[in-house]
MIMAR-212548 format. One record per atom (N, C-alpha, C, O): residue number from 0; residue in one letter; chain; atom name; y, x, z. Coordinates in pm, 1 decimal. Atoms other than C-alpha are relative to their C-alpha. Layout:
<atoms>
 pos code unit site        Y        X        Z
 NUM    A    A   CA        Y        X        Z
...
</atoms>
This chain:
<atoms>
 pos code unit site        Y        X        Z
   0    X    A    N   -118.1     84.3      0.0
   0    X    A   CA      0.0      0.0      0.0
   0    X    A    C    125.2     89.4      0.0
   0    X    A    O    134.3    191.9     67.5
   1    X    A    N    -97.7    -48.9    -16.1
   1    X    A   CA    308.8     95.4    -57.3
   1    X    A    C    159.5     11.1     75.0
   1    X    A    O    195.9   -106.3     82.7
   2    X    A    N    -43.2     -4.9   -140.2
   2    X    A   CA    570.5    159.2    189.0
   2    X    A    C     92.1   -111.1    -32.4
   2    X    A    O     76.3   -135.6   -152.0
   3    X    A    N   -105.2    103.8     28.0
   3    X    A   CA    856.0   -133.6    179.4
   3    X    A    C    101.7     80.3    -33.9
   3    X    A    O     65.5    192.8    -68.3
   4    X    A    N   -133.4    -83.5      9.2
   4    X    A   CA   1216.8      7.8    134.4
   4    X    A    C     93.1   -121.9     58.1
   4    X    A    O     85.5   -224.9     -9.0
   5    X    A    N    -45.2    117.1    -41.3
   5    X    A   CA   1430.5   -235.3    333.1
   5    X    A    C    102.1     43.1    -43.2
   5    X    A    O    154.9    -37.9   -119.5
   6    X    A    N   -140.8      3.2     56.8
   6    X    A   CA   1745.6    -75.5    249.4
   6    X    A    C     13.6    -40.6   -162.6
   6    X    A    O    115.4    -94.3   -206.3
   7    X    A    N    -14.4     52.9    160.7
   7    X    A   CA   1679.8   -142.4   -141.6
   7    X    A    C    -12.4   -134.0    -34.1
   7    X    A    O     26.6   -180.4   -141.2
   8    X    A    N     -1.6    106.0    -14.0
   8    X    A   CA   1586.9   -479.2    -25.8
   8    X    A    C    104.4    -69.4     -5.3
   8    X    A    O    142.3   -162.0    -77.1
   9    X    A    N   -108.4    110.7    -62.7
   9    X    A   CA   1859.3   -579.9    152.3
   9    X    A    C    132.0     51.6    -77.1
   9    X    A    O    232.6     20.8    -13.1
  10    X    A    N    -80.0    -62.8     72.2
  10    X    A   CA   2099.3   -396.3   -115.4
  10    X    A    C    -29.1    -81.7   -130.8
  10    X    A    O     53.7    -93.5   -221.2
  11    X    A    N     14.4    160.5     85.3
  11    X    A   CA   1958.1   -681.6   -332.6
  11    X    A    C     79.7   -112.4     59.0
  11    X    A    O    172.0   -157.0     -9.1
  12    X    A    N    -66.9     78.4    -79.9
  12    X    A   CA   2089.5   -905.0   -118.5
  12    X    A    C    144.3    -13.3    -19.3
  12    X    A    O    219.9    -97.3    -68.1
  13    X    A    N   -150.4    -47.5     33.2
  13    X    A   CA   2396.3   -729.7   -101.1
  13    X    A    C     77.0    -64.0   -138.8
  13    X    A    O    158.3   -155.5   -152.0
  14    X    A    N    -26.0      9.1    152.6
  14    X    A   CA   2460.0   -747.2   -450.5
  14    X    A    C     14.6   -155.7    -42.3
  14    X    A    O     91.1   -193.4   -131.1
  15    X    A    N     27.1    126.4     22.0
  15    X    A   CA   2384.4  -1093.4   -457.7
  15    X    A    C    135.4    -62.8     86.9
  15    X    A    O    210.3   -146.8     37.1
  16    X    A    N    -99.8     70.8    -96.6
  16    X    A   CA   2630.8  -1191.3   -185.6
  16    X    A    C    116.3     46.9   -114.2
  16    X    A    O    158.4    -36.7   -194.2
  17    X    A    N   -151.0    -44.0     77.0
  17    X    A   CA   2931.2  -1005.4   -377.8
  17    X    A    C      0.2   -108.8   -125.6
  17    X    A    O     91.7   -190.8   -132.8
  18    X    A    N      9.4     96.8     94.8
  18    X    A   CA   2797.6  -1207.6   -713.4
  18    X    A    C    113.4   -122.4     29.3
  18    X    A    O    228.1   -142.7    -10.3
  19    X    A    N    -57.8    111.2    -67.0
  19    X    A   CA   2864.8  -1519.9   -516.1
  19    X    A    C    130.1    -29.4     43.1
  19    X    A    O    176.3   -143.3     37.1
  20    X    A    N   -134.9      1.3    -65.1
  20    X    A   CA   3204.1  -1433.9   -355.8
  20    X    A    C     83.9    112.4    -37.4
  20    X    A    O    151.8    186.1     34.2
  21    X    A    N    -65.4   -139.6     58.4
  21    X    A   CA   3331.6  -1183.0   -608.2
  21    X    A    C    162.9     -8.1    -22.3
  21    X    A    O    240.5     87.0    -31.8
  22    X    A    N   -164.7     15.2    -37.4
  22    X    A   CA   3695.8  -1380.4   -600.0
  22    X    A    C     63.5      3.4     96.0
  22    X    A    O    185.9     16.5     97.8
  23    X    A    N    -57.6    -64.5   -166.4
  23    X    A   CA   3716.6  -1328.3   -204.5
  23    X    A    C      9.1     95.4     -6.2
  23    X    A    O    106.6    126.1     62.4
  24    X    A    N     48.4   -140.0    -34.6
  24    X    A   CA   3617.2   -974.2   -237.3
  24    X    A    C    126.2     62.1    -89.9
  24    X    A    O    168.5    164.5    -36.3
  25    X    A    N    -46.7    -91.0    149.4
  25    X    A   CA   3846.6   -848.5   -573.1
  25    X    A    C    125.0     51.3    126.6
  25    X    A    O    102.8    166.6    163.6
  26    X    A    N   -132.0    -35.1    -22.5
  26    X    A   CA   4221.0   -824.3   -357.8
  26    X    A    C     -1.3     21.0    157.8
  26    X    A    O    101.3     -9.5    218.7
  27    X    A    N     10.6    -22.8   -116.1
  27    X    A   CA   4104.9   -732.8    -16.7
  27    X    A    C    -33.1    181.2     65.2
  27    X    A    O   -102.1    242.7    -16.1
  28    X    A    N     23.9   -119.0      2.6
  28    X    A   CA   4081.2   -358.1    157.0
  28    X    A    C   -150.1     65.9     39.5
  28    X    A    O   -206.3      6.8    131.7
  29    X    A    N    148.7     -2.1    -44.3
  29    X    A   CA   3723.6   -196.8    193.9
  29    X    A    C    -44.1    -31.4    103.3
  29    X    A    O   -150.3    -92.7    114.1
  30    X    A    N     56.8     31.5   -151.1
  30    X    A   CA   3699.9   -221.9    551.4
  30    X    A    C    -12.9   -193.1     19.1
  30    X    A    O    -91.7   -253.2     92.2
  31    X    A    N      0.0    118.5      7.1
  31    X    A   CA   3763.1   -576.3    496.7
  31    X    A    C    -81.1    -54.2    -63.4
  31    X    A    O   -138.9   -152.0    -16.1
  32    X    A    N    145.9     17.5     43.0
  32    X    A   CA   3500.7   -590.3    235.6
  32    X    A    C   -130.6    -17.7    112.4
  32    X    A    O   -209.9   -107.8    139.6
  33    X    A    N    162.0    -68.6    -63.0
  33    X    A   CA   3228.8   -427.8    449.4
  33    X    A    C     -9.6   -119.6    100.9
  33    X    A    O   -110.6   -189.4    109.1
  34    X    A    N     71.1     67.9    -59.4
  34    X    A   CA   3266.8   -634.9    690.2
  34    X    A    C    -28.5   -187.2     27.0
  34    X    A    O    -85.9   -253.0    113.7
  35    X    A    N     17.0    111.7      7.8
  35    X    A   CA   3315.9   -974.3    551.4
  35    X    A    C   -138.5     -2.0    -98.9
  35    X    A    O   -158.9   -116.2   -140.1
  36    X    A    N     90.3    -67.1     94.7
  36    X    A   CA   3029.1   -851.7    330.0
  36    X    A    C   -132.2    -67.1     93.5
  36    X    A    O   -203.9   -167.0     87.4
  37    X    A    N    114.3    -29.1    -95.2
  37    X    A   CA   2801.6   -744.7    626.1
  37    X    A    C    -28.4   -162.2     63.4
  37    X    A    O   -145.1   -195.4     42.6
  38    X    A    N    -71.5     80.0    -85.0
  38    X    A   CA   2895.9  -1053.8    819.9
  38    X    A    C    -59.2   -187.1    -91.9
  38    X    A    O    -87.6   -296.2    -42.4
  39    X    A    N     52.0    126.7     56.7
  39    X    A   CA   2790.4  -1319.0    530.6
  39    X    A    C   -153.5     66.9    -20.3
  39    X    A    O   -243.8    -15.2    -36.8
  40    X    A    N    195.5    -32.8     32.5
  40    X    A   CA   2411.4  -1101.3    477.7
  40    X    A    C    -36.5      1.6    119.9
  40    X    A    O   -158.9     -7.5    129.1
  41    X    A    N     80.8     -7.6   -114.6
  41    X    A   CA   2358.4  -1082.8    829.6
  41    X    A    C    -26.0   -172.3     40.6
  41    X    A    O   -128.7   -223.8     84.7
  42    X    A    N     39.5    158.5    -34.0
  42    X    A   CA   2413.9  -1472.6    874.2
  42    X    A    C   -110.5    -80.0    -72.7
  42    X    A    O   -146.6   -192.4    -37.8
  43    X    A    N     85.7     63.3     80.0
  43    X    A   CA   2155.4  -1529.8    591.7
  43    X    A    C   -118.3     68.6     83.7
  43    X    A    O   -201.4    -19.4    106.3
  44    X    A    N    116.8    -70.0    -54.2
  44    X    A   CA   1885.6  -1286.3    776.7
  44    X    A    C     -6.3    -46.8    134.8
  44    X    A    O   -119.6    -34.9    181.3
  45    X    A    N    -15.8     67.8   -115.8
  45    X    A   CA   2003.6  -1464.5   1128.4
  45    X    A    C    -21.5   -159.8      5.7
  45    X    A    O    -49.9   -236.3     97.8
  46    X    A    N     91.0    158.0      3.0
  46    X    A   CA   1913.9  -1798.3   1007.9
  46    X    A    C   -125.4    -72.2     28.9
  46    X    A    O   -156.8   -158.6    110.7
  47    X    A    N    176.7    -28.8     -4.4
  47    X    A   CA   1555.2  -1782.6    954.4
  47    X    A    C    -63.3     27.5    166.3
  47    X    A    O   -167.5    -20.3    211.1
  48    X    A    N     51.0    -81.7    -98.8
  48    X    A   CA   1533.0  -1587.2   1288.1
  48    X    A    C     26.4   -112.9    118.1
  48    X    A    O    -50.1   -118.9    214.4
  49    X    A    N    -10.3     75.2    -73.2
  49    X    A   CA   1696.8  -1875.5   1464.2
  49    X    A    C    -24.6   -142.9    -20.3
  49    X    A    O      3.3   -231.7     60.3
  50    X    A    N      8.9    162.4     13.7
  50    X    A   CA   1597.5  -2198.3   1292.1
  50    X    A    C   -224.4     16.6    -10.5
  50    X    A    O   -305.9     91.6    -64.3
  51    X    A    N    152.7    -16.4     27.8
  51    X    A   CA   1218.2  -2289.6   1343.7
  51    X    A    C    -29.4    -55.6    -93.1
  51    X    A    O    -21.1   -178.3    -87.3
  52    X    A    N     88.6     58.9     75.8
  52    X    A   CA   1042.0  -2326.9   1018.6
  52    X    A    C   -137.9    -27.4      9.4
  52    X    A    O   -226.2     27.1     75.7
  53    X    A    N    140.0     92.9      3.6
  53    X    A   CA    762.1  -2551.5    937.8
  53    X    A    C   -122.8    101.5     -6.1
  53    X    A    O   -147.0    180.9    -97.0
  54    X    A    N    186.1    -80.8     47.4
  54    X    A   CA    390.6  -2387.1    986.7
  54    X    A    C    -50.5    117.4   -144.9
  54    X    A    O    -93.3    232.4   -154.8
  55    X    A    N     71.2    -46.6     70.8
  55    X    A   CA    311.4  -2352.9    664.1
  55    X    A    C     76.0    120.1    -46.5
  55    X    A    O     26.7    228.7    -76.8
  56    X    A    N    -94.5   -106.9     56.3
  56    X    A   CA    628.7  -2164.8    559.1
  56    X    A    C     21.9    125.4    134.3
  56    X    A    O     86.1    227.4    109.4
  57    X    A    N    -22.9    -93.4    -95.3
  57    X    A   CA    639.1  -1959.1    867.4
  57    X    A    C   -158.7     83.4      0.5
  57    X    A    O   -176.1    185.6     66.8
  58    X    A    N    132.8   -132.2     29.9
  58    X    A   CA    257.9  -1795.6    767.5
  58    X    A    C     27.8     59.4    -90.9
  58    X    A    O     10.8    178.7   -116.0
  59    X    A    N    -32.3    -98.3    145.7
  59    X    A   CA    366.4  -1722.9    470.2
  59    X    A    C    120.5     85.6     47.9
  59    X    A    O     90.0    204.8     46.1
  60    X    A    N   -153.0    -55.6    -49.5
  60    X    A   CA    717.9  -1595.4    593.6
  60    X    A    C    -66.5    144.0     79.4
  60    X    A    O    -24.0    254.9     47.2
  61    X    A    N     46.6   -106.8    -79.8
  61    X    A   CA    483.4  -1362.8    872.0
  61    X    A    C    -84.5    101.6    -66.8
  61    X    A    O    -82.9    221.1    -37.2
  62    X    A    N     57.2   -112.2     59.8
  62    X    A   CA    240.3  -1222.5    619.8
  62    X    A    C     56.8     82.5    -60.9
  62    X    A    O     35.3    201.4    -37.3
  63    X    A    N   -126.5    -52.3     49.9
  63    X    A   CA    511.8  -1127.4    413.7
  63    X    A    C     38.5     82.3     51.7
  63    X    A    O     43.3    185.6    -15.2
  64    X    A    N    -86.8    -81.8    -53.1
  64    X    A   CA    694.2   -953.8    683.6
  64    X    A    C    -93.6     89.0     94.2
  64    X    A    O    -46.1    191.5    143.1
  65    X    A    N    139.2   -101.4     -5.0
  65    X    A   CA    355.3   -793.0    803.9
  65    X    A    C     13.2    144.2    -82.2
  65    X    A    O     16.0    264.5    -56.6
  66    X    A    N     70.6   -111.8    131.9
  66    X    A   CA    304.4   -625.5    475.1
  66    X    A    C    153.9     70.4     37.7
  66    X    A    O    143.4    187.5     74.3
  67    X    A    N   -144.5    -83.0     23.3
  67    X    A   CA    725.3   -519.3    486.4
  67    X    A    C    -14.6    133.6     71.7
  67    X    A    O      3.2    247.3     28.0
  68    X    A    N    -35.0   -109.2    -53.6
  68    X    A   CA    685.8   -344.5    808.3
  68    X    A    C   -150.9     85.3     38.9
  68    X    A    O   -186.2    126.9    149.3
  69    X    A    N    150.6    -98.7     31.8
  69    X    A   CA    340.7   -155.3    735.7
  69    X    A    C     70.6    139.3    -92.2
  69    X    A    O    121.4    169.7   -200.1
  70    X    A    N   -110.7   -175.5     49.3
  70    X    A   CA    475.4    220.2    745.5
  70    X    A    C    166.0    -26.6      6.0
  70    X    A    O    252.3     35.7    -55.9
  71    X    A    N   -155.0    -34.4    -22.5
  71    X    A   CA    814.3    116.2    867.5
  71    X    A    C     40.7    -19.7    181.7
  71    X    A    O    147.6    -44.5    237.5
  72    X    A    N    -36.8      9.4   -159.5
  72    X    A   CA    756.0    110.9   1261.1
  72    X    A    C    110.6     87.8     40.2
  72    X    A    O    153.4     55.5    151.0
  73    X    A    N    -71.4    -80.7    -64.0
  73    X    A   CA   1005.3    390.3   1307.1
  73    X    A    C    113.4    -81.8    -70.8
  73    X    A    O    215.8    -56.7     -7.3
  74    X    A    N   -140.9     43.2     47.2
  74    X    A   CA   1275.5    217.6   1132.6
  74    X    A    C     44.6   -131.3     83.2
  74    X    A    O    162.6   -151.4    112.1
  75    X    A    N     -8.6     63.6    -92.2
  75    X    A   CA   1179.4   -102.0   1359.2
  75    X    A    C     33.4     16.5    149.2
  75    X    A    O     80.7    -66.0    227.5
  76    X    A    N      9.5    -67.5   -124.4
  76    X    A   CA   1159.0    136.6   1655.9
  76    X    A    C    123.6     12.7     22.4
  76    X    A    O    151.5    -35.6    132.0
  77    X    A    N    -95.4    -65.1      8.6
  77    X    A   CA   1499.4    273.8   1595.9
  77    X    A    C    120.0   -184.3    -21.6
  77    X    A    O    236.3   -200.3     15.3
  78    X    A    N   -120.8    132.1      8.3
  78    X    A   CA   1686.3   -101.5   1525.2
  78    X    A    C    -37.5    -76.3    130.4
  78    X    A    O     55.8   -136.0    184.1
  79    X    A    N     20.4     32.9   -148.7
  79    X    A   CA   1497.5   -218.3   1867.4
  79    X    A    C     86.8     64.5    130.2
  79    X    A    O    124.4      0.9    228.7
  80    X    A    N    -70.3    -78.5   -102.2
  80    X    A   CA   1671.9     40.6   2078.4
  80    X    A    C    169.1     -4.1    -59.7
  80    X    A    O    243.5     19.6     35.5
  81    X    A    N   -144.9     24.3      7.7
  81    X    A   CA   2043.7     -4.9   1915.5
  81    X    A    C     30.8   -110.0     38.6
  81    X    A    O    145.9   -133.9     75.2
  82    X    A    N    -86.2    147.5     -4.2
  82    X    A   CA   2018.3   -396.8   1958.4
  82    X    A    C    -72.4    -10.4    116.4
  82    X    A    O   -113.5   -121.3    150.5
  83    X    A    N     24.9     67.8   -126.0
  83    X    A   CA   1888.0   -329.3   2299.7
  83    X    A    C   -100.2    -79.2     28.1
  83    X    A    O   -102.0   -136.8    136.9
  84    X    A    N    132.9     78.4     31.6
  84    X    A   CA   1536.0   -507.3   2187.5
  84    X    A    C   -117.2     46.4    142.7
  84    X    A    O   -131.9    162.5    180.9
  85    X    A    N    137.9    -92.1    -41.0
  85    X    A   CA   1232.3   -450.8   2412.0
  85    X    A    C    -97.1     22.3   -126.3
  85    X    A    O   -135.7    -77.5   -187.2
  86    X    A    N    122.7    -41.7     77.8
  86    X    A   CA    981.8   -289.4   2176.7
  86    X    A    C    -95.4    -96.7     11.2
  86    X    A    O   -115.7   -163.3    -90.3
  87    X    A    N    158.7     56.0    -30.7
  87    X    A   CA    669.2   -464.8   2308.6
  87    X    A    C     38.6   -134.2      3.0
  87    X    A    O    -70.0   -191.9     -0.2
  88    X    A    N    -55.9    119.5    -17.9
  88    X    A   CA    827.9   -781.9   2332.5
  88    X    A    C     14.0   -106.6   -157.3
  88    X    A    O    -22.6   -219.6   -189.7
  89    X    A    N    -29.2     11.6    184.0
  89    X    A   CA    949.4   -780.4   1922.9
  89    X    A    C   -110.5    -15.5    -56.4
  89    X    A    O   -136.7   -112.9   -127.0
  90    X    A    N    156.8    -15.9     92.0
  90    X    A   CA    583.2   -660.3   1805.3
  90    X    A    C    -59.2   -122.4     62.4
  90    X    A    O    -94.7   -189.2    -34.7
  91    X    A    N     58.4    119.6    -83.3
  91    X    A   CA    439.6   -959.3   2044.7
  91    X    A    C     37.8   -147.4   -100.4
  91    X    A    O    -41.5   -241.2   -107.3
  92    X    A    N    -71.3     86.8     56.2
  92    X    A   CA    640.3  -1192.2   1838.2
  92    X    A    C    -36.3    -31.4   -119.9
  92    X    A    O   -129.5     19.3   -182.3
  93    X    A    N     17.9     56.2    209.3
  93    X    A   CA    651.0  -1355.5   1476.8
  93    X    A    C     46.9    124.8    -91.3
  93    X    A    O    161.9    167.8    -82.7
  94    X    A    N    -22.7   -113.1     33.7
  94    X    A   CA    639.3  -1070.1   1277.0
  94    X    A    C    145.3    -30.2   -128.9
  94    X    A    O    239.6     41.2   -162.9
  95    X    A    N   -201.2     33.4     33.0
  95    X    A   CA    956.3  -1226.2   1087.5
  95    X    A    C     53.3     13.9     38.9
  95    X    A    O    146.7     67.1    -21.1
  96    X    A    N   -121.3    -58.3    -75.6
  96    X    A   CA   1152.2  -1183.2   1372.3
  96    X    A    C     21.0    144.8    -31.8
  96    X    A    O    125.7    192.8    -75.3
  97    X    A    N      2.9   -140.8    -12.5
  97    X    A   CA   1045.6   -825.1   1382.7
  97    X    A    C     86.6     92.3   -181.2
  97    X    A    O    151.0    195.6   -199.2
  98    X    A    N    -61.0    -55.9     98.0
  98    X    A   CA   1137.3   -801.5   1000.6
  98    X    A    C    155.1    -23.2    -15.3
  98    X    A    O    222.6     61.9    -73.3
  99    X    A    N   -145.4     42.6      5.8
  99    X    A   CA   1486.2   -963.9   1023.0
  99    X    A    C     70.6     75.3     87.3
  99    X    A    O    191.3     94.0     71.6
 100    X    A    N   -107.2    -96.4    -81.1
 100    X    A   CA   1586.3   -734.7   1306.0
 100    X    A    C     30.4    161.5   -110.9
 100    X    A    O    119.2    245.2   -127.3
 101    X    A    N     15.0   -145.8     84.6
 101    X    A   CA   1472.5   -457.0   1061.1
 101    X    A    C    125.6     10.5    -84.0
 101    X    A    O    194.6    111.5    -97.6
 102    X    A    N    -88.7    -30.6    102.9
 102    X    A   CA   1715.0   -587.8    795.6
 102    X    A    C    109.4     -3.8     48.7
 102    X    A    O    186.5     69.4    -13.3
 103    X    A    N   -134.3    -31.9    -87.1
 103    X    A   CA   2032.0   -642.0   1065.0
 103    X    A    C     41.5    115.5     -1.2
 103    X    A    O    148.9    140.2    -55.9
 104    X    A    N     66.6   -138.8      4.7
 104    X    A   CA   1927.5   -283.5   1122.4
 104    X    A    C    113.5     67.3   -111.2
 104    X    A    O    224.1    120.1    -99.9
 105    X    A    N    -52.1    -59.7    158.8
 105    X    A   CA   1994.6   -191.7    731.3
 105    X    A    C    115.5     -0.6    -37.9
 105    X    A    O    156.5     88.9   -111.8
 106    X    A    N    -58.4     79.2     55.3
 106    X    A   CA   2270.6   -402.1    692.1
 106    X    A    C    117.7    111.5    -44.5
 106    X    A    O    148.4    135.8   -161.2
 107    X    A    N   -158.9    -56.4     62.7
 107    X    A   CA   2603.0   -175.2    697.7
 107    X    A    C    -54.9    133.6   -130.1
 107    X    A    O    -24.3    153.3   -247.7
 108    X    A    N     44.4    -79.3     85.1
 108    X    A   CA   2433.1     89.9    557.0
 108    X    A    C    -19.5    -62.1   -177.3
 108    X    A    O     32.3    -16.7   -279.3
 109    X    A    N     20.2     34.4    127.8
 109    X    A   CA   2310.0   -110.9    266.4
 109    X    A    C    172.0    -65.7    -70.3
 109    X    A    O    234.2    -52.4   -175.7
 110    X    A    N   -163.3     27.3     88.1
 110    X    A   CA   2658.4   -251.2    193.5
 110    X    A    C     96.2     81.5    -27.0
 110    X    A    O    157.6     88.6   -133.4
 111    X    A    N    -67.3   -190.6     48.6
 111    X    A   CA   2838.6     89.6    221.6
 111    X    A    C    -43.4     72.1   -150.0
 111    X    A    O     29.9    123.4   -234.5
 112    X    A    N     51.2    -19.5    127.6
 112    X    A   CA   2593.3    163.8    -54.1
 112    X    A    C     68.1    -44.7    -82.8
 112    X    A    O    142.5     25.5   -151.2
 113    X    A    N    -18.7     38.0     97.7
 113    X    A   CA   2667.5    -70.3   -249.0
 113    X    A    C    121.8    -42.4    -13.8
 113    X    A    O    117.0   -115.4   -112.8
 114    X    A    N   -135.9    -16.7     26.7
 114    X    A   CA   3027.0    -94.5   -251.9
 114    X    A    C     40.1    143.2    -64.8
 114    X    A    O    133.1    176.8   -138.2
 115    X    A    N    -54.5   -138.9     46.9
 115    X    A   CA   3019.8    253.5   -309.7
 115    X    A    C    -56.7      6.3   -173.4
 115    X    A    O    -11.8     90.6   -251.0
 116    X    A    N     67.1     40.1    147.5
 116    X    A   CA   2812.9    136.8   -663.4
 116    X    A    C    127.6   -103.8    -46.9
 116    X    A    O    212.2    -73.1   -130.9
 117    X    A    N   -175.5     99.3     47.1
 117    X    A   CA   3112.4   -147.0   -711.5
 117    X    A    C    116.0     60.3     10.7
 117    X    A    O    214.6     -9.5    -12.8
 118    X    A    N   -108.2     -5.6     12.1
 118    X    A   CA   3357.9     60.8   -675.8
 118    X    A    C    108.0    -21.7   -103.8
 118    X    A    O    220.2    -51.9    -63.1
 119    X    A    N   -100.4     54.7     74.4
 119    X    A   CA   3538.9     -0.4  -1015.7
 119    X    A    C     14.8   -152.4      9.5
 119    X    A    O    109.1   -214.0     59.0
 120    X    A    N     33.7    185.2    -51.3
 120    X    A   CA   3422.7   -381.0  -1004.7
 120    X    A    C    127.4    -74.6     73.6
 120    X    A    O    210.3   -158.3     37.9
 121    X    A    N    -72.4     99.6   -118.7
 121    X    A   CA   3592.2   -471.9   -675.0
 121    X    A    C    130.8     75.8    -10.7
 121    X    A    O    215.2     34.3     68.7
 122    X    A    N   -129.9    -25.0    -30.4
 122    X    A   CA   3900.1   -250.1   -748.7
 122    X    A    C     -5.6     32.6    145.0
 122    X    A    O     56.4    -33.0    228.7
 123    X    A    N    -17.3    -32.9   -139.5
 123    X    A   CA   3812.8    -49.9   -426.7
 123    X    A    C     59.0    184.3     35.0
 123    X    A    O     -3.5    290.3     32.8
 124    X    A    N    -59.7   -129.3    -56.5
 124    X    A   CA   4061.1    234.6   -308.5
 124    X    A    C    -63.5     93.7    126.8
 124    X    A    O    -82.9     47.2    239.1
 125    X    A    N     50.8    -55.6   -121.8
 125    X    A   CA   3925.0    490.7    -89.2
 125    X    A    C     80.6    112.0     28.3
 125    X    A    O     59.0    179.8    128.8
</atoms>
C-alpha cells in the first residue's frame, strides 16, 4: 500500500476552496488570504468530525480513513500533541476523527503551498 500524502490531499481541497471564492480572495492581503482560506477548509474537515453520520456512511468514511493513516502515525502523533489530543484516546476512536485531526494538522501548511502556486492568479504581493 501506498503511503497517503495528506498534504497533497488537503492541497486539493485547497485549490478547490479558492475555485469557489476566487472573488473574495483576488483584492485582499496574503495573511488575509491564508487565513480566511485556512478557516473555510478547516470548517469543511470540522464538520464531519462533529456531525454524526448515518452507519452506513460512517464505515465507509472509517475504512477510508484507516487506509489514509496506514504509514502516517507520526504525522497523527505529531497533530495529537499540538492540539493537545490524548494519543490513546484518538486511536480508540472513529478512525475519521483520527483522520480529520490529521488534515487540521496539514491545513496552513497546505494553503501556504498553495498560494505560493497562485501567486499570479490571486494578485499576491509578498
Amino acid at each position: 500500500m501506498e503511503k497517503y500524502n495528506y498534504v497533497e490531499a488537503v492541497k486539493e481541497n485547497v485549490r478547490s476552496y479558492i475555485r469557489d471564492n476566487i472573488k473574495i480572495l483576488e483584492y485582499i492581503s496574503r495573511d488575509e488570504k491564508e487565513e480566511i482560506i485556512s478557516n473555510g477548509v478547516l470548517t469543511e474537515y470540522m464538520n464531519p468530525l462533529l456531525v454524526q453520520a448515518n452507519k452506513k456512511f460512517a464505515d465507509i468514511e472509517n475504512w477510508t480513513a484507516e487506509e489514509h493513516l496506514c504509514h502516517n502515525f507520526d504525522l497523527l502523533f505529531k497533530a495529537v500533541n499540538v492540539f493537545g489530543l490524548d494519543f490513546e484516546q484518538t486511536l480508540t476512536g472513529q478512525p475519521a476523527y483520527a483522520d480529520g485531526i490529521v488534515r487540521c494538522y496539514v491545513v496552513k501548511r497546505a494553503v501556504s503551498e498553495v498560494l505560493d502556486e497562485y501567486e499570479d492568479l490571486l494578485d499576491i504581493e509578498e
